[in-house]
Gaussian input, Z-matrix of N, CA and C with variables (Angstrom, degrees):
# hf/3-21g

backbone

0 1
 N
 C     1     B1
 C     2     B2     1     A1
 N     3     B3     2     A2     1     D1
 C     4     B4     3     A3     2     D2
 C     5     B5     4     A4     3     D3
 N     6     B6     5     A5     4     D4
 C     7     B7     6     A6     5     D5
 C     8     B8     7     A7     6     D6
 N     9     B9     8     A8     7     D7
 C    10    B10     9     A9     8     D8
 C    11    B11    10    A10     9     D9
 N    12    B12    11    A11    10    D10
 C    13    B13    12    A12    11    D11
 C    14    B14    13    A13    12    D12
 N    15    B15    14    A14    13    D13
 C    16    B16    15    A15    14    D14
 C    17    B17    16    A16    15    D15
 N    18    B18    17    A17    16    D16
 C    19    B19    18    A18    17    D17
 C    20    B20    19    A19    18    D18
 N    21    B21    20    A20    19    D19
 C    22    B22    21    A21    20    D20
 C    23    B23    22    A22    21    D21
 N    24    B24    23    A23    22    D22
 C    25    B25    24    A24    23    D23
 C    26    B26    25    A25    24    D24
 N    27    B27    26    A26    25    D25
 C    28    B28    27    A27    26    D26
 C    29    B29    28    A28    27    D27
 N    30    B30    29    A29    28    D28
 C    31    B31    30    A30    29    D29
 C    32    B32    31    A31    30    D30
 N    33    B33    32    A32    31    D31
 C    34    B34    33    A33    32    D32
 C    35    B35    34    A34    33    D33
 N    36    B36    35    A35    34    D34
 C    37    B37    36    A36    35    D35
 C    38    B38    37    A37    36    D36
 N    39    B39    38    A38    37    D37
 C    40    B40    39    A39    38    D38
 C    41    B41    40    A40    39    D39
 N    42    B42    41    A41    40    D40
 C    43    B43    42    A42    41    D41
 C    44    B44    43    A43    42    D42
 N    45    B45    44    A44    43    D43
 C    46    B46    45    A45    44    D44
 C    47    B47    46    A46    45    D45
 N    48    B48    47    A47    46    D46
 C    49    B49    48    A48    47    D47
 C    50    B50    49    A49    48    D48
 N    51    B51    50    A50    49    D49
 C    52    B52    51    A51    50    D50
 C    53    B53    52    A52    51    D51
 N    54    B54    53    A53    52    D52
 C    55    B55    54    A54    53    D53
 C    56    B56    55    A55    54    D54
 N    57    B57    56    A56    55    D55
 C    58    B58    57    A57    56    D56
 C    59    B59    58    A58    57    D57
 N    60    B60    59    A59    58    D58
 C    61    B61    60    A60    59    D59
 C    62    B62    61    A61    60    D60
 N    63    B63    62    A62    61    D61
 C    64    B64    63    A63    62    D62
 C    65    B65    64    A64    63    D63
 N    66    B66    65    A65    64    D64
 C    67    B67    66    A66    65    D65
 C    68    B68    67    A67    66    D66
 N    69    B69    68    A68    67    D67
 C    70    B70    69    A69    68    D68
 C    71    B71    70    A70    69    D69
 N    72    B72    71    A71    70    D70
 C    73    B73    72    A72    71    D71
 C    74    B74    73    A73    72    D72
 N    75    B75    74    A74    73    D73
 C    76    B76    75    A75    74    D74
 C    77    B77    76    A76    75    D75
 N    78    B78    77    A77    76    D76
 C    79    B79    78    A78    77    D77
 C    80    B80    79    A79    78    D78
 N    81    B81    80    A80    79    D79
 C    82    B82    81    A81    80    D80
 C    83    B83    82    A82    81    D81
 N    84    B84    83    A83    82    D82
 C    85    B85    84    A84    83    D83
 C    86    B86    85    A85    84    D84
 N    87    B87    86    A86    85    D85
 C    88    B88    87    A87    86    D86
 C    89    B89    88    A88    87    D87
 N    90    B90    89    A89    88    D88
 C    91    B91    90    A90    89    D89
 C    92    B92    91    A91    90    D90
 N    93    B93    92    A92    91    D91
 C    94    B94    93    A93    92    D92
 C    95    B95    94    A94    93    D93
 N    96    B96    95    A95    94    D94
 C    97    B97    96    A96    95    D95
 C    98    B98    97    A97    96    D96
 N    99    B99    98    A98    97    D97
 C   100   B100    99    A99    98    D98
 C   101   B101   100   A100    99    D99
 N   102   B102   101   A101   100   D100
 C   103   B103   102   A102   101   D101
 C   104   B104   103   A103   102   D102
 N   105   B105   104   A104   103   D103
 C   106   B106   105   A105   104   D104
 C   107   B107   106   A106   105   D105
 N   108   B108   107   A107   106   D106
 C   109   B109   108   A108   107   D107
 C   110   B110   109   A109   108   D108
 N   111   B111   110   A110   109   D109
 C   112   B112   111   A111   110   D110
 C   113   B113   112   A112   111   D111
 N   114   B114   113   A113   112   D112
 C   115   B115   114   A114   113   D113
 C   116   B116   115   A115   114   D114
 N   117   B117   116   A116   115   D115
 C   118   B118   117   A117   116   D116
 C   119   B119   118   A118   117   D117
 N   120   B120   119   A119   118   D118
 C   121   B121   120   A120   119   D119
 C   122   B122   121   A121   120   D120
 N   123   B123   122   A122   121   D121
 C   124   B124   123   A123   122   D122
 C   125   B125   124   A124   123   D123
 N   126   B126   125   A125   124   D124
 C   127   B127   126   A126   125   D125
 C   128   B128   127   A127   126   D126
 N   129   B129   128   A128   127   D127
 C   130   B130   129   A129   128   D128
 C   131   B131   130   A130   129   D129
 N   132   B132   131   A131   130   D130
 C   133   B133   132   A132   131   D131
 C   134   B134   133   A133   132   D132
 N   135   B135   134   A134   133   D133
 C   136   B136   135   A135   134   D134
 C   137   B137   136   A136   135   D135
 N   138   B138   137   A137   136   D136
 C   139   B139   138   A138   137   D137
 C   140   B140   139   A139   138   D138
 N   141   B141   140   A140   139   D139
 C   142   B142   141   A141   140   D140
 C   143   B143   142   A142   141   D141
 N   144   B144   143   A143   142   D142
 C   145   B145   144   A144   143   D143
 C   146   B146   145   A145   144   D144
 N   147   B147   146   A146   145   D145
 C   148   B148   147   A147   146   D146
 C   149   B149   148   A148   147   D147
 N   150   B150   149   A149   148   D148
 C   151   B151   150   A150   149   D149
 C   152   B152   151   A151   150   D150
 N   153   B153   152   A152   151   D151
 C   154   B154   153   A153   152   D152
 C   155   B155   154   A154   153   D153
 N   156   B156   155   A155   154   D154
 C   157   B157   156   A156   155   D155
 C   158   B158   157   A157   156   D156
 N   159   B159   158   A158   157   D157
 C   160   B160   159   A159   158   D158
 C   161   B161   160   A160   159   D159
 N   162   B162   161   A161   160   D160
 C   163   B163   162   A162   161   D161
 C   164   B164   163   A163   162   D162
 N   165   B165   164   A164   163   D163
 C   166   B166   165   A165   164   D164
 C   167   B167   166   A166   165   D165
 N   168   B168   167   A167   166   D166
 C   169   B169   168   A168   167   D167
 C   170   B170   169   A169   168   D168
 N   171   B171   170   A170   169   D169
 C   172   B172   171   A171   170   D170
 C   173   B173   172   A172   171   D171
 N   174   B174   173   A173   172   D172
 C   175   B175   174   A174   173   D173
 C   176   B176   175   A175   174   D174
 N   177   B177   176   A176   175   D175
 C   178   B178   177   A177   176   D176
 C   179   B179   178   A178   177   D177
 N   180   B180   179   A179   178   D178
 C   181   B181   180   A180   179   D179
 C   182   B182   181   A181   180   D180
 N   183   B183   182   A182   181   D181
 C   184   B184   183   A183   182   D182
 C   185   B185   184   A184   183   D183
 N   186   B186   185   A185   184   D184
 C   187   B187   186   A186   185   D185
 C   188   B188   187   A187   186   D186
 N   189   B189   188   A188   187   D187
 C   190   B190   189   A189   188   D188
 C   191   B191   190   A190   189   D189
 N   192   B192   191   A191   190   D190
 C   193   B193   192   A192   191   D191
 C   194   B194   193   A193   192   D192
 N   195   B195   194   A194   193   D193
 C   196   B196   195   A195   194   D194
 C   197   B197   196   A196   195   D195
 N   198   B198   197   A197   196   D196
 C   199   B199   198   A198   197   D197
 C   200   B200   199   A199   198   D198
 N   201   B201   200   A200   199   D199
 C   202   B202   201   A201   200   D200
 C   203   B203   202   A202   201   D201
 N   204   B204   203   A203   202   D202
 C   205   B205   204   A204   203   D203
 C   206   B206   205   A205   204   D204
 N   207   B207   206   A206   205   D205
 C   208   B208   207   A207   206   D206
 C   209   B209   208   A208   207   D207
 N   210   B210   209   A209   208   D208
 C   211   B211   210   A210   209   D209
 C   212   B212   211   A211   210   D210
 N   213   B213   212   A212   211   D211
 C   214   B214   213   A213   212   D212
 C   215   B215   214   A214   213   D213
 N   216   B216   215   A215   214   D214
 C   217   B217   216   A216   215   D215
 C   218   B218   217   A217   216   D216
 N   219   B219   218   A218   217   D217
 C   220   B220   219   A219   218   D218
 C   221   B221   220   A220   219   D219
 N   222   B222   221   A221   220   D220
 C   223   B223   222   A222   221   D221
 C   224   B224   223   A223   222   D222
 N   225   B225   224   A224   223   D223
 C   226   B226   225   A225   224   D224
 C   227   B227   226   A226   225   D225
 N   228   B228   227   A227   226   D226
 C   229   B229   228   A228   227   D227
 C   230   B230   229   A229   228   D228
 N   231   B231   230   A230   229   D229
 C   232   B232   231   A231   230   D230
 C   233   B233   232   A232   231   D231
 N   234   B234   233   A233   232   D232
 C   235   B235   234   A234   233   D233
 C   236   B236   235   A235   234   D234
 N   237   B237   236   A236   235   D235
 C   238   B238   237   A237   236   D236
 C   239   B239   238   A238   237   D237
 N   240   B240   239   A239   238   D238
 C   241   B241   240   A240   239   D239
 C   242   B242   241   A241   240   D240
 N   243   B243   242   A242   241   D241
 C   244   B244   243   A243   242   D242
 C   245   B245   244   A244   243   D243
 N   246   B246   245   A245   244   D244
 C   247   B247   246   A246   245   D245
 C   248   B248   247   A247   246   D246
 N   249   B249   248   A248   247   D247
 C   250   B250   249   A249   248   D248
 C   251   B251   250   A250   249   D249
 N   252   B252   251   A251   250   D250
 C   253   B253   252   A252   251   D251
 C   254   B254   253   A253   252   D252

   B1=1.4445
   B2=1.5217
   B3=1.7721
   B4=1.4230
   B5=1.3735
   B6=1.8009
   B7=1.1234
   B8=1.3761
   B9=1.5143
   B10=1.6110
   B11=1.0638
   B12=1.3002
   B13=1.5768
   B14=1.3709
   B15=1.8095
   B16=1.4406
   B17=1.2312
   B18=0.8541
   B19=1.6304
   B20=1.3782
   B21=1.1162
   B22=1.7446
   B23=1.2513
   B24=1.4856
   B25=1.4370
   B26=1.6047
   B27=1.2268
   B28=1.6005
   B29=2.0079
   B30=1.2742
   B31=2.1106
   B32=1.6227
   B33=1.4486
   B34=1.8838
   B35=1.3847
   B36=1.0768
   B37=1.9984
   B38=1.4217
   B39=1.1922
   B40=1.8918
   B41=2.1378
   B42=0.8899
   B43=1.7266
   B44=1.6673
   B45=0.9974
   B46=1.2075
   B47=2.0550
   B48=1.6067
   B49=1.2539
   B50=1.2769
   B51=2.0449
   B52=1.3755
   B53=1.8478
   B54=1.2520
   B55=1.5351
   B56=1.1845
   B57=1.0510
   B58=1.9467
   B59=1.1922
   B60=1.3128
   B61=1.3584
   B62=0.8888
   B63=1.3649
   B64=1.3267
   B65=1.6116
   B66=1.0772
   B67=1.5063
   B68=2.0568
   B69=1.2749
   B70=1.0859
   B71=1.6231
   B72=1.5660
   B73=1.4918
   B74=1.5787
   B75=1.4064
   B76=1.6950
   B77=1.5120
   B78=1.4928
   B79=1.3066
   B80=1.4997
   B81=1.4094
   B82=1.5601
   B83=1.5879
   B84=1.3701
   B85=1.3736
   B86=1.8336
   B87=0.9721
   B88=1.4822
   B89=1.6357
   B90=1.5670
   B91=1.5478
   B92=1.7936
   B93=1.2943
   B94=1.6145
   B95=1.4223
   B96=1.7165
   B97=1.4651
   B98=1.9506
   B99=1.4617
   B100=0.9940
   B101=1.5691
   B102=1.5520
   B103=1.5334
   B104=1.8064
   B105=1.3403
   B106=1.3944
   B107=1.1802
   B108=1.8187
   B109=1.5951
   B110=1.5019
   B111=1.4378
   B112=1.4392
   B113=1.9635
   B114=1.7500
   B115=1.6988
   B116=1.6185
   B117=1.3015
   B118=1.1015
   B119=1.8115
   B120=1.3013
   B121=1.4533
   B122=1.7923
   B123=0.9192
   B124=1.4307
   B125=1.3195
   B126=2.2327
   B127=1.1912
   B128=1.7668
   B129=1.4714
   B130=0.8227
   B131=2.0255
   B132=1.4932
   B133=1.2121
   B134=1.4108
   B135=1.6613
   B136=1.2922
   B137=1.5702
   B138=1.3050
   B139=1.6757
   B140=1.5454
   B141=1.2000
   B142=1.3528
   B143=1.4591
   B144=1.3288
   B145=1.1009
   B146=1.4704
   B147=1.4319
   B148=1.6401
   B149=1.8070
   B150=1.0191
   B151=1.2445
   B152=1.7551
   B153=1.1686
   B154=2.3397
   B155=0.9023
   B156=1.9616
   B157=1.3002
   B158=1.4073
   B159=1.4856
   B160=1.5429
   B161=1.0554
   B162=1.9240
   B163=0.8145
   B164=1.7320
   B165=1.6721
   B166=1.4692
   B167=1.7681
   B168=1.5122
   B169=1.1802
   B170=1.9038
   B171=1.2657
   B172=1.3782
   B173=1.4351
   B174=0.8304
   B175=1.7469
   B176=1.9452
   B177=1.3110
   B178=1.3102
   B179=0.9257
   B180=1.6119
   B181=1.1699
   B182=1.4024
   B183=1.2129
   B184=2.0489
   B185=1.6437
   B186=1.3215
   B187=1.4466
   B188=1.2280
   B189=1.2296
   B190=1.4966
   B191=1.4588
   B192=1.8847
   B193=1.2883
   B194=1.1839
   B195=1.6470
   B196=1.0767
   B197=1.8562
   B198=1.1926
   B199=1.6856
   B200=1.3356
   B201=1.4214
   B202=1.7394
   B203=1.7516
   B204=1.5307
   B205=1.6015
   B206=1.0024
   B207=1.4797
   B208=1.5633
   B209=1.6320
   B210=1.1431
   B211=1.5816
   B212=1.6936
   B213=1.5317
   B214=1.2435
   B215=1.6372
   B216=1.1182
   B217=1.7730
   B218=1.3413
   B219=1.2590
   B220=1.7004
   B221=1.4183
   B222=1.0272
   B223=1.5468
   B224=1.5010
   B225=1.4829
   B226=1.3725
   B227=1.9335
   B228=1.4321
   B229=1.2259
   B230=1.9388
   B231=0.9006
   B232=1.6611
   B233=1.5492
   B234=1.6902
   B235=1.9232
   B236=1.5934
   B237=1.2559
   B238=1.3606
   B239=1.4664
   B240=1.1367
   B241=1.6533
   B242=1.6668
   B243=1.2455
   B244=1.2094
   B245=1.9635
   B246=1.6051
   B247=1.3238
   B248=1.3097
   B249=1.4072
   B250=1.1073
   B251=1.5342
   B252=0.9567
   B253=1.9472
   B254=1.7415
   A1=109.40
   A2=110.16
   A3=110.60
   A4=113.03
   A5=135.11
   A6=105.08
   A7=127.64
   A8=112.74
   A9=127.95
   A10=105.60
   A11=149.96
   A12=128.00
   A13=96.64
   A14=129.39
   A15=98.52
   A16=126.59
   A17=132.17
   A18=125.18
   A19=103.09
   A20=121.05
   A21=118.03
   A22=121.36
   A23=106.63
   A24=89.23
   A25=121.40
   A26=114.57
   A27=130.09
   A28=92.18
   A29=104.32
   A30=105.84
   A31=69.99
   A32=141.61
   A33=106.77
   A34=121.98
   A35=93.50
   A36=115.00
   A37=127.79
   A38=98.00
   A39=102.81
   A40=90.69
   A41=111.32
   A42=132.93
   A43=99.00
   A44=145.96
   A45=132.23
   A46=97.01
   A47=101.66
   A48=118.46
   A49=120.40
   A50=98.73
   A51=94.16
   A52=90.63
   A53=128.14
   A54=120.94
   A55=126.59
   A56=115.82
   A57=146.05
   A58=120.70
   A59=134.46
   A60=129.06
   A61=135.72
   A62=148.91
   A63=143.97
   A64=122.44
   A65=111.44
   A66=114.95
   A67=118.83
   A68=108.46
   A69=89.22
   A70=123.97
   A71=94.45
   A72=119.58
   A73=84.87
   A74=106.49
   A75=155.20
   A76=109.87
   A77=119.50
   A78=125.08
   A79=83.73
   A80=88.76
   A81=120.65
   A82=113.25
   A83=132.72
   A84=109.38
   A85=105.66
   A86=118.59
   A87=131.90
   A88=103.74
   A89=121.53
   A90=113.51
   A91=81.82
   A92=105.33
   A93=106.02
   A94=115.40
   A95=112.20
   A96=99.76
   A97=84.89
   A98=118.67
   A99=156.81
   A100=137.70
   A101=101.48
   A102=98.67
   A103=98.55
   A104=128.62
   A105=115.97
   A106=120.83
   A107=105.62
   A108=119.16
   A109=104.49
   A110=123.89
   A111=115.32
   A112=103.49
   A113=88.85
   A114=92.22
   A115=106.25
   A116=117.88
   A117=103.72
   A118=121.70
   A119=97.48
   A120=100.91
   A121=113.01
   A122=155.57
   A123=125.13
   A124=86.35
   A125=83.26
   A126=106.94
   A127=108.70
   A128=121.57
   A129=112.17
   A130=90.52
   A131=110.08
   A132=134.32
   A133=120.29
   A134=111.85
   A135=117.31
   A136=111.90
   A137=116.65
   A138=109.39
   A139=103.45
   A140=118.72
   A141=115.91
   A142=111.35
   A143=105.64
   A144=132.04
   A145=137.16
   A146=118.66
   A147=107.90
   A148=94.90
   A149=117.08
   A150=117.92
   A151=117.91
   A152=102.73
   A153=98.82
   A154=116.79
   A155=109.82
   A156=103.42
   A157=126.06
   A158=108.82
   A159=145.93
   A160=117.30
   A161=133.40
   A162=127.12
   A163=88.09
   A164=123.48
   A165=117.97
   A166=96.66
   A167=94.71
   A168=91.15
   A169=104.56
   A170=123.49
   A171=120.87
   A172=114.61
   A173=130.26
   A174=124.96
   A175=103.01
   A176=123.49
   A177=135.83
   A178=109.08
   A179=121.88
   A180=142.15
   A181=121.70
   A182=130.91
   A183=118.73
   A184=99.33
   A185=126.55
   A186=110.62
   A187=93.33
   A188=163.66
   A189=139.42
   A190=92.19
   A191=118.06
   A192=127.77
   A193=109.58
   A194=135.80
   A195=113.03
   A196=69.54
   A197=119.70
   A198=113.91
   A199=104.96
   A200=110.72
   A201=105.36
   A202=83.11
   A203=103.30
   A204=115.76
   A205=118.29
   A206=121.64
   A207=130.38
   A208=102.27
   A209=122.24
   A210=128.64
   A211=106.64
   A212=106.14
   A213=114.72
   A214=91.36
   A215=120.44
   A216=125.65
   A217=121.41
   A218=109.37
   A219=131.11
   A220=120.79
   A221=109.62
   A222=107.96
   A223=93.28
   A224=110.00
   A225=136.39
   A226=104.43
   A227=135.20
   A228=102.14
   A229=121.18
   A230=135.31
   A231=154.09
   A232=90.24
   A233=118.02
   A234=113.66
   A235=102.12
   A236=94.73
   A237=91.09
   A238=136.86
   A239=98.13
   A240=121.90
   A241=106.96
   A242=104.63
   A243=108.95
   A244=132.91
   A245=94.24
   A246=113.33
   A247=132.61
   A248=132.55
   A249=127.91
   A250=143.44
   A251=134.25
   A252=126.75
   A253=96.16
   D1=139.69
   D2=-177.17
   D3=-86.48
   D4=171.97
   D5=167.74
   D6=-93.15
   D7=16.60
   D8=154.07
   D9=-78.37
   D10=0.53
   D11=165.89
   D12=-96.21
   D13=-44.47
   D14=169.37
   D15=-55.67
   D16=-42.54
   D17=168.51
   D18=-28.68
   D19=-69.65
   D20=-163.58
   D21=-74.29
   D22=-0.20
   D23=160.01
   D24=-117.71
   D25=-153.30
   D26=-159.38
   D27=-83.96
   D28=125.61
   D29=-168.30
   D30=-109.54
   D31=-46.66
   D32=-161.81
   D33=-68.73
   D34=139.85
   D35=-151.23
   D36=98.78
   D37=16.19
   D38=-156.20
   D39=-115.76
   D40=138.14
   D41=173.83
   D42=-47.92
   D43=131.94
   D44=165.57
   D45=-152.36
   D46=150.74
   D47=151.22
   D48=-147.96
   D49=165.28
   D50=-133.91
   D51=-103.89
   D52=138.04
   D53=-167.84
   D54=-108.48
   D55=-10.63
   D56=-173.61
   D57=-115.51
   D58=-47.95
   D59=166.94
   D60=-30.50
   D61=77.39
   D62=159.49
   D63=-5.50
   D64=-67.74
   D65=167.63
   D66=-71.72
   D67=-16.98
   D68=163.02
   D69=-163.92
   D70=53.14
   D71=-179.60
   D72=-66.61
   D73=139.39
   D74=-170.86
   D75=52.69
   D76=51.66
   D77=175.71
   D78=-97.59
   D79=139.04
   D80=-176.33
   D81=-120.90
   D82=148.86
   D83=-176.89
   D84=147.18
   D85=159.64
   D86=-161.29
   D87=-79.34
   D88=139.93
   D89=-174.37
   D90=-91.48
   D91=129.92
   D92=170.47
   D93=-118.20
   D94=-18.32
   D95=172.38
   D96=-149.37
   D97=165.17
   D98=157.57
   D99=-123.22
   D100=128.46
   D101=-166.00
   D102=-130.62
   D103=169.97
   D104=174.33
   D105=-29.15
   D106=-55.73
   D107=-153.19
   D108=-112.78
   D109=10.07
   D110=-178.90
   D111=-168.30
   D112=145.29
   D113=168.42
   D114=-92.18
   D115=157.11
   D116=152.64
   D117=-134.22
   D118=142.08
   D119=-138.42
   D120=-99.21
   D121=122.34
   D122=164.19
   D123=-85.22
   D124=153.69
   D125=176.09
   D126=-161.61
   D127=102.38
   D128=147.63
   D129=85.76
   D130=28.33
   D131=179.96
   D132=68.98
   D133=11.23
   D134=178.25
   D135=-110.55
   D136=157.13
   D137=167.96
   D138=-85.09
   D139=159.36
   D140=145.20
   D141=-158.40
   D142=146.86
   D143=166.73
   D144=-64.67
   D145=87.46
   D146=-153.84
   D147=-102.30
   D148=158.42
   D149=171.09
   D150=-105.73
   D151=146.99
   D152=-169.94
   D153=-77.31
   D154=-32.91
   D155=175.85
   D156=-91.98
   D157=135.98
   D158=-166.68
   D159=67.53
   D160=43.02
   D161=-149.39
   D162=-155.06
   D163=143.59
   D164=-177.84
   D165=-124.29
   D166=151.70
   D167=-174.38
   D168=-125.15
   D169=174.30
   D170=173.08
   D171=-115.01
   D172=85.52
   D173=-162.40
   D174=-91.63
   D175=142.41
   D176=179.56
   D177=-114.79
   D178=116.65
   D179=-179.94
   D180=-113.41
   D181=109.94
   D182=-176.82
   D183=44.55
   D184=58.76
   D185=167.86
   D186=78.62
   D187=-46.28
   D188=-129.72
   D189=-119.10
   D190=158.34
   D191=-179.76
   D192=-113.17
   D193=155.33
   D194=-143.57
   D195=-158.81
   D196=129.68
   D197=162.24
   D198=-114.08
   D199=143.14
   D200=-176.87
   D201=-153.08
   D202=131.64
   D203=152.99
   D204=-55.62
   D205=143.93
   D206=-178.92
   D207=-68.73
   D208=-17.70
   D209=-171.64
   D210=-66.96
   D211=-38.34
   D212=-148.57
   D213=-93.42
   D214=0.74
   D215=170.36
   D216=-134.22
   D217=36.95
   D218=163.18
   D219=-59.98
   D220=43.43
   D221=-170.46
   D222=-141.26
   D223=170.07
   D224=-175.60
   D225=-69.46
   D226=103.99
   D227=-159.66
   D228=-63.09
   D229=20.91
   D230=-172.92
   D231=-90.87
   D232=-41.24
   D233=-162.83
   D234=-92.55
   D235=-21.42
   D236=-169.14
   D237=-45.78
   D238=-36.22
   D239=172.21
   D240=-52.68
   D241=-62.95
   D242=177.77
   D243=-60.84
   D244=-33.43
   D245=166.03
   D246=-84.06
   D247=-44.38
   D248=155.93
   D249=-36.67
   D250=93.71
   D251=-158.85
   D252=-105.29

């Protein structure tokens, strides 16, 4: 798998940590919802709300790690499919 096909698909349910955030660089924790401008994550029995932009994330897919900027998935996740190349 490329890391343009994760992009295009569905990340809630998917392992992710967060690598850029200032406030919450090495939050670790389940993607449970997605919105244009933010994941929101459990972590560690809390939700949180991370935002994409300027922010990189590590998402785990079948074993494999996958880093993608929050920039590069600024979209509604429904367009994404279509927008992402």
């Amino acid at each position: 798998m490329k890391r343009s096909d994760l992009m295009r698909m569905e990340l809630i349910g998917l392992d992710v940590e967060v690598l850029s955030a200032p406030c919450y660089a090495g939050t670790k924790g389940i993607v449970l919802d997605e919105t244009m401008n933010t994941f929101i994550i459990s972590s560690a029995g809390a939700e949180r709300m991370i935002p994409k932009r300027n922010n990189e994330f590590a998402f785990t897919y079948e074993g494999n790690r996958f880093v993608i900027k929050g920039s590069e998935v600024l979209h509604r996740p429904e367009d994404r499919i279509k927008k992402v190349r």
